[in-house]
N, CA, C and O atoms as a GROMACS GRO file, in nm:
protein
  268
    1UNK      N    1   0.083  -0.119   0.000
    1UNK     CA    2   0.000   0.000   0.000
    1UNK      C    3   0.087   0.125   0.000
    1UNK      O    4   0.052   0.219  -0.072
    2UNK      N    5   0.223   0.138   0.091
    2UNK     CA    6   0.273   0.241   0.122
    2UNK      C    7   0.354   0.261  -0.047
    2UNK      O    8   0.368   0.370  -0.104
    3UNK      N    9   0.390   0.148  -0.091
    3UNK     CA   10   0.474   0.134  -0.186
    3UNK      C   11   0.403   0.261  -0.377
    3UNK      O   12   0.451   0.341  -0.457
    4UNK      N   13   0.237   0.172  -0.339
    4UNK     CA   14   0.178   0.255  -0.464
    4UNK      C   15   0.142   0.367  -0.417
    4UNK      O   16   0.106   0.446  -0.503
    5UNK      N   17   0.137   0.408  -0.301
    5UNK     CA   18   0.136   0.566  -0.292
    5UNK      C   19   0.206   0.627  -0.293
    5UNK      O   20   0.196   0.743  -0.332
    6UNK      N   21   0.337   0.557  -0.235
    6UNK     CA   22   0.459   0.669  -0.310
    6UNK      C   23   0.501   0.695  -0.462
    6UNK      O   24   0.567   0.783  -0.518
    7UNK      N   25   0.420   0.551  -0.514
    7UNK     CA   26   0.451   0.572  -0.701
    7UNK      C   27   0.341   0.661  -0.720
    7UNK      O   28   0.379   0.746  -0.800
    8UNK      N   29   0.234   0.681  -0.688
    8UNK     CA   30   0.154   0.789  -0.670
    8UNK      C   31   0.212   0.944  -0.716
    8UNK      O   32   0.228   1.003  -0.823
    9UNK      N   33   0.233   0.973  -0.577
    9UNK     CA   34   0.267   1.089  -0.542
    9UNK      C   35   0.405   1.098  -0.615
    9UNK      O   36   0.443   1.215  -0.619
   10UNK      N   37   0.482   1.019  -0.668
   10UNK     CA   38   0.631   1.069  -0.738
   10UNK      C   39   0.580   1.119  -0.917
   10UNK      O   40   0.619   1.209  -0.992
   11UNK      N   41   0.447   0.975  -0.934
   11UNK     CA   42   0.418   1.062  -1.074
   11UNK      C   43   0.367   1.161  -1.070
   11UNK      O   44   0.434   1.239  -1.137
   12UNK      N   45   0.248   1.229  -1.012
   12UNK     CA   46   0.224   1.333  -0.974
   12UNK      C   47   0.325   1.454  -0.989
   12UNK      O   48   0.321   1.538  -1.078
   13UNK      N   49   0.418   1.447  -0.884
   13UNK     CA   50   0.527   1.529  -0.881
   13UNK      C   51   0.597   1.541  -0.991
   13UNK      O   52   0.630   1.655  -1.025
   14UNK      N   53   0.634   1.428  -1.072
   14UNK     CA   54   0.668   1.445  -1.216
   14UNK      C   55   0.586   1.508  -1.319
   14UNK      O   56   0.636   1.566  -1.416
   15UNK      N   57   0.479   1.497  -1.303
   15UNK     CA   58   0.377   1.514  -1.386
   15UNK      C   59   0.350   1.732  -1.368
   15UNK      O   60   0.344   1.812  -1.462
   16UNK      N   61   0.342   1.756  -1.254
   16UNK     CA   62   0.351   1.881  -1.235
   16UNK      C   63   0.500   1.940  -1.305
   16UNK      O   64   0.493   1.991  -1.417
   17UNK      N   65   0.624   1.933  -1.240
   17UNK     CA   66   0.716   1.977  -1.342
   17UNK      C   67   0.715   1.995  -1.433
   17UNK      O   68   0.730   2.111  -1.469
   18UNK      N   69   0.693   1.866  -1.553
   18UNK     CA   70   0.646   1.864  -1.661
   18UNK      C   71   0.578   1.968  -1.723
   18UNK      O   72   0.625   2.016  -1.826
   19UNK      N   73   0.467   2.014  -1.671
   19UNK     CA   74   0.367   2.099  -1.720
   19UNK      C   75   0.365   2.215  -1.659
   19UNK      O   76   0.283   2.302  -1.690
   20UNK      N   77   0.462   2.232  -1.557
   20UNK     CA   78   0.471   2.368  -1.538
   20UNK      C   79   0.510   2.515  -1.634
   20UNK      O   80   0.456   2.626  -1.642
   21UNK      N   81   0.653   2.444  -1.711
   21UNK     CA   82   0.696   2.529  -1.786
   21UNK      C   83   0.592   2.549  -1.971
   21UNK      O   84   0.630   2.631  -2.054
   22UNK      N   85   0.480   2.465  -1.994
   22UNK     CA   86   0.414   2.458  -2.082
   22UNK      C   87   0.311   2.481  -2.020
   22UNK      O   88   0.231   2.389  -2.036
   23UNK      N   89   0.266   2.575  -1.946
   23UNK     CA   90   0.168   2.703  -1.939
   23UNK      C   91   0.140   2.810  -2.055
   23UNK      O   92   0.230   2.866  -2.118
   24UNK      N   93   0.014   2.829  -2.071
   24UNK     CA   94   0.000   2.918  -2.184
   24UNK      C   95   0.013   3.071  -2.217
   24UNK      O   96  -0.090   3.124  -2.175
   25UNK      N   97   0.086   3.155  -2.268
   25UNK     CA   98   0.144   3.269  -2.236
   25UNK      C   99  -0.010   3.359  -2.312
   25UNK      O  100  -0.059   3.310  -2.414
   26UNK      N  101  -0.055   3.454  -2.269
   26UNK     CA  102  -0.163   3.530  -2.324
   26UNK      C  103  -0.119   3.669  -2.345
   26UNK      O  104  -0.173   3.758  -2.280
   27UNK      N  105   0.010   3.705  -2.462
   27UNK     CA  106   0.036   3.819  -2.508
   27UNK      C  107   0.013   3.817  -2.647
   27UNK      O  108   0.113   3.809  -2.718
   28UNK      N  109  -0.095   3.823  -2.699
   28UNK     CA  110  -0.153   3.847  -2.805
   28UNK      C  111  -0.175   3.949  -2.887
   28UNK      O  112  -0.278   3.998  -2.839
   29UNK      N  113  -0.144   4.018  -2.986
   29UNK     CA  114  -0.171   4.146  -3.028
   29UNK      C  115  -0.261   4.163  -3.085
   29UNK      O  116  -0.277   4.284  -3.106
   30UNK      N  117  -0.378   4.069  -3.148
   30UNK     CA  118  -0.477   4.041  -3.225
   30UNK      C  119  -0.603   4.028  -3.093
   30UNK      O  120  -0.581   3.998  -2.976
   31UNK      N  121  -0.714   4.055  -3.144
   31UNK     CA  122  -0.863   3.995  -3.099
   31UNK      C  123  -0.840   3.860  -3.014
   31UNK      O  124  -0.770   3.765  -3.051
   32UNK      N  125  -0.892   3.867  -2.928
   32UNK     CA  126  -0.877   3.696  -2.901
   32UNK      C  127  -1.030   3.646  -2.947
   32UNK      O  128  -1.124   3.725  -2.939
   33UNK      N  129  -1.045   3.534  -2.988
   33UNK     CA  130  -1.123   3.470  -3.048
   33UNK      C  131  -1.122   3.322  -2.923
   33UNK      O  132  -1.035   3.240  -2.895
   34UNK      N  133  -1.273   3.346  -2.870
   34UNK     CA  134  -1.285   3.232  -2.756
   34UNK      C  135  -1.353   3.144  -2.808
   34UNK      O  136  -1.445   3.166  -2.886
   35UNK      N  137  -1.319   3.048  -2.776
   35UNK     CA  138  -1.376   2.907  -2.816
   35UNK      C  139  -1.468   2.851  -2.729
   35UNK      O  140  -1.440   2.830  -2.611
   36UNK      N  141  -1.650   2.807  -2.813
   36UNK     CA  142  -1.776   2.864  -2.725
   36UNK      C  143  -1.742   2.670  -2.680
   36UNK      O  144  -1.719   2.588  -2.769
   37UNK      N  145  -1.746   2.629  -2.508
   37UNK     CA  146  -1.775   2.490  -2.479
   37UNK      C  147  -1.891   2.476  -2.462
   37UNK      O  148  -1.922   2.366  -2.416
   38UNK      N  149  -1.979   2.555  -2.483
   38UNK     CA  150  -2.151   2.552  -2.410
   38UNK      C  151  -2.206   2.405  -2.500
   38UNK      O  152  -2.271   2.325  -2.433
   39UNK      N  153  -2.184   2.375  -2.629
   39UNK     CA  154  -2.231   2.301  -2.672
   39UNK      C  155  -2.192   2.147  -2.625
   39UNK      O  156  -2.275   2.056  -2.629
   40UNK      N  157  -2.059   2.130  -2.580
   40UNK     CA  158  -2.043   2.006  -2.520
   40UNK      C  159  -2.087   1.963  -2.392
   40UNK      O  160  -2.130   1.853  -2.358
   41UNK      N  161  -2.065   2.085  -2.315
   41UNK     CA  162  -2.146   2.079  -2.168
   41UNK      C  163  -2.281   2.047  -2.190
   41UNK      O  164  -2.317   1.947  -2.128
   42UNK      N  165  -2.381   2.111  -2.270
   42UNK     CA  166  -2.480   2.095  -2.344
   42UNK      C  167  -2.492   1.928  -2.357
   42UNK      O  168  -2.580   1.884  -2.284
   43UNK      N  169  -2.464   1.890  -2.387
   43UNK     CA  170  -2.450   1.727  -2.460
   43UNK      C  171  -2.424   1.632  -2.355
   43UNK      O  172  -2.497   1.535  -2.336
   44UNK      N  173  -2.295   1.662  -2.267
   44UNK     CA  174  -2.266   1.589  -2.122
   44UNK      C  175  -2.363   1.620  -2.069
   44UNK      O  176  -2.429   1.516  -2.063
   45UNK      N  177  -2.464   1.765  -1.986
   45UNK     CA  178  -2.546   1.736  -1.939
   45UNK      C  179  -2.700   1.616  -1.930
   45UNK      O  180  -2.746   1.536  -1.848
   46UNK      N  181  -2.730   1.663  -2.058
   46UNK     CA  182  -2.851   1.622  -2.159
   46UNK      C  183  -2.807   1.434  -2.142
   46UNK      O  184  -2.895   1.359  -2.102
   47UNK      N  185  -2.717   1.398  -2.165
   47UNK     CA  186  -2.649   1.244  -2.145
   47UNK      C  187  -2.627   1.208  -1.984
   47UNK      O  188  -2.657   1.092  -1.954
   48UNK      N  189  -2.590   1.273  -1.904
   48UNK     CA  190  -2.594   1.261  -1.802
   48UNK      C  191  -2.724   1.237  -1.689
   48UNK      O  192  -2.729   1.164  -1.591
   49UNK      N  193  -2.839   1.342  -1.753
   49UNK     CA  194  -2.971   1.323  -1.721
   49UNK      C  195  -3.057   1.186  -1.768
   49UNK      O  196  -3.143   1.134  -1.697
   50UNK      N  197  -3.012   1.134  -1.915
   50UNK     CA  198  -3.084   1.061  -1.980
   50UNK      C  199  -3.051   0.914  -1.898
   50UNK      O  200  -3.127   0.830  -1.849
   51UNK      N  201  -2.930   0.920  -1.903
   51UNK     CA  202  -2.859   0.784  -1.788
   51UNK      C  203  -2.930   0.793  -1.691
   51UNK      O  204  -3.003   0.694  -1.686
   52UNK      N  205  -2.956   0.892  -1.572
   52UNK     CA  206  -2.979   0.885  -1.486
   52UNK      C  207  -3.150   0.861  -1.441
   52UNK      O  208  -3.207   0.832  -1.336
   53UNK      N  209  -3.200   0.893  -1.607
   53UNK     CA  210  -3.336   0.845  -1.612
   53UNK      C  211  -3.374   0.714  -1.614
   53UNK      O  212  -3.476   0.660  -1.572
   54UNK      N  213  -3.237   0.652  -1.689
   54UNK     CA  214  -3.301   0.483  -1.736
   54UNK      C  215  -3.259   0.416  -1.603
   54UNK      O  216  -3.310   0.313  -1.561
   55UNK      N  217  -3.139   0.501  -1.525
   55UNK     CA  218  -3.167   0.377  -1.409
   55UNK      C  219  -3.245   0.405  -1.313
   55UNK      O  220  -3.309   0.310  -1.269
   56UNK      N  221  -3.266   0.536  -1.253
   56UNK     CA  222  -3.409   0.547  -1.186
   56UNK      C  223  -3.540   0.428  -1.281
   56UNK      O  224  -3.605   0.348  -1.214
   57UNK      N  225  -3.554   0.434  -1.390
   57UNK     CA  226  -3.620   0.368  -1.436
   57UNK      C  227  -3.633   0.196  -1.445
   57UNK      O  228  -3.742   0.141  -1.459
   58UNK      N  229  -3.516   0.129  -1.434
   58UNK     CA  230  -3.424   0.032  -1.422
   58UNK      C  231  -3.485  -0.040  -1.279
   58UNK      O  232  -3.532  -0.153  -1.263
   59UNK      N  233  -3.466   0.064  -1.187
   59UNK     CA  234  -3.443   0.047  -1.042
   59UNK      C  235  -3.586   0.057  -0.985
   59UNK      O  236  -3.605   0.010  -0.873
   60UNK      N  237  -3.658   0.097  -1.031
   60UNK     CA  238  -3.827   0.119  -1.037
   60UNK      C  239  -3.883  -0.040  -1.102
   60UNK      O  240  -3.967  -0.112  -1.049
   61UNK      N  241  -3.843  -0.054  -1.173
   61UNK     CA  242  -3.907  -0.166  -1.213
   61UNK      C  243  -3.819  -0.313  -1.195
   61UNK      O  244  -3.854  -0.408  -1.264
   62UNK      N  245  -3.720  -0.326  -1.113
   62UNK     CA  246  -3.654  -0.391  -1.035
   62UNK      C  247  -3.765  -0.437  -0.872
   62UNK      O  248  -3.801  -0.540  -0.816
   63UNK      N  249  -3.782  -0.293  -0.852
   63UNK     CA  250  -3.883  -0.338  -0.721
   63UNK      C  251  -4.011  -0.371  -0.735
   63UNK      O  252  -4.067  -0.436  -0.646
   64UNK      N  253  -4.062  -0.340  -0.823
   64UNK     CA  254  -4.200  -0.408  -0.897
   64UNK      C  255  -4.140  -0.518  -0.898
   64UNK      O  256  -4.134  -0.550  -0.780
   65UNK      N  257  -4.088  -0.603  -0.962
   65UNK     CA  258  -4.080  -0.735  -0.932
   65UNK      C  259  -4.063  -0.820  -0.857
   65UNK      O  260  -4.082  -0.941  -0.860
   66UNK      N  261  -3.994  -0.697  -0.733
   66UNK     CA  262  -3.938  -0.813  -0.600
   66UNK      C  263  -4.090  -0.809  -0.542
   66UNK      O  264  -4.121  -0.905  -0.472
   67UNK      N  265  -4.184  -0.712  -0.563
   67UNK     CA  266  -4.335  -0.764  -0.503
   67UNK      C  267  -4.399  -0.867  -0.493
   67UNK      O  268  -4.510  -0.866  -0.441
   0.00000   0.00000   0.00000
């Protein structure tokens, strides 16, 4: 246990270094042009609800049968 948490925490630590110095610099001289995520959130939500319908639904008619 102690063993994979220290491989844990060393990739981690590697993993931060790594990506420290490949941070994104925002000196732009042009417009910035933002990129809209509403439509994927959009989609994860909408999927997220629909799942959560069929197993409420699932689970509803699971106990109807144990009657």
């Amino acid at each position: 246990m102690k063993t994979k948490f220290l491989r844990v925490i060393g990739v981690l630590t590697i993993a931060m270094f790594i990506a420290m110095p490949v941070m994104a610099q925002d000196d732009f001289d042009e417009p910035e042009n933002d990129i809209p995520i509403d439509g994927g959130i959009t989609l994860l939500l909408a999927a997220g609800a629909g799942y959560g319908a069929k197993k409420l639904r699932d689970n509803r008619k699971k106990l109807q049968l144990k009657k």
